[in-house]
N, C-alpha and C positions, 0 to 999 in steps of 0.2 A: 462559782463562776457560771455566766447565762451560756449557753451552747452558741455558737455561732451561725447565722441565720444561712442560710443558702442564695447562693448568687442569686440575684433578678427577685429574692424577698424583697418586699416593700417594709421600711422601718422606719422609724422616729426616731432624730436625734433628741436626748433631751435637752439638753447643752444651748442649744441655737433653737429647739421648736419645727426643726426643716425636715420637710419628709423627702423620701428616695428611697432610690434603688439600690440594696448591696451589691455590691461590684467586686467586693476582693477585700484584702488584706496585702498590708508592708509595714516592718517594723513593728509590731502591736497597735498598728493602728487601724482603722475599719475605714474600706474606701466605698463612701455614696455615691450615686451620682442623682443629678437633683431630677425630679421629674417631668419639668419642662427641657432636661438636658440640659448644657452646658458645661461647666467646670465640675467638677468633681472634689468635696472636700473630707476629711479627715475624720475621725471621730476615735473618742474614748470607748473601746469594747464596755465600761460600766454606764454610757451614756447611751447605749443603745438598744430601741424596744424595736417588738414587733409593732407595725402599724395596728391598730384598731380598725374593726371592718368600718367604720363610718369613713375615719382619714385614708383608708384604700380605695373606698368606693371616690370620692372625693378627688383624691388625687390621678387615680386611672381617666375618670372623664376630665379633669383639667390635661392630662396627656393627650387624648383622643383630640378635644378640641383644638390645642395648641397646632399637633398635627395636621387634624382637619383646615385651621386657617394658612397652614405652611403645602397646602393643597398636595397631600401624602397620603391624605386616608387614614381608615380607622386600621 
């Protein structure tokens, strides 16, 4: 069994393809949260990777921006 990532790791589901942020655990299940925010969904501990530095890189400046047009900053 994969160790479990540390809060605010960035992951891959593989399940759905959706990258976020680990946020926790309930029930054996693994809670994301997406990285433009919003809702937070579920995951199978066997469907979950660490991100790839490319889909990190990737996704942190899709937050930045998202941010940046919600006028919050980096």
């Amino acid at each position: 069994m994969q160790p479990l990532p540390e809060v605010g790791d960035l992951v891959r589901d593989t399940a759905t393809e959706r990258v976020g942020f680990y946020v926790g655990s309930a029930s054996g299940r693994l809670l994301i949260r997406a990285v433009h925010g919003g809702a937070e969904w579920e995951a199978d501990p066997g469907d979950v990777q660490p991100a790839t530095p490319l889909r990190e890189l990737r996704a942190r400046a899709a937050e930045i921006n998202a941010r940046s047009r919600r006028g919050l900053g980096a």
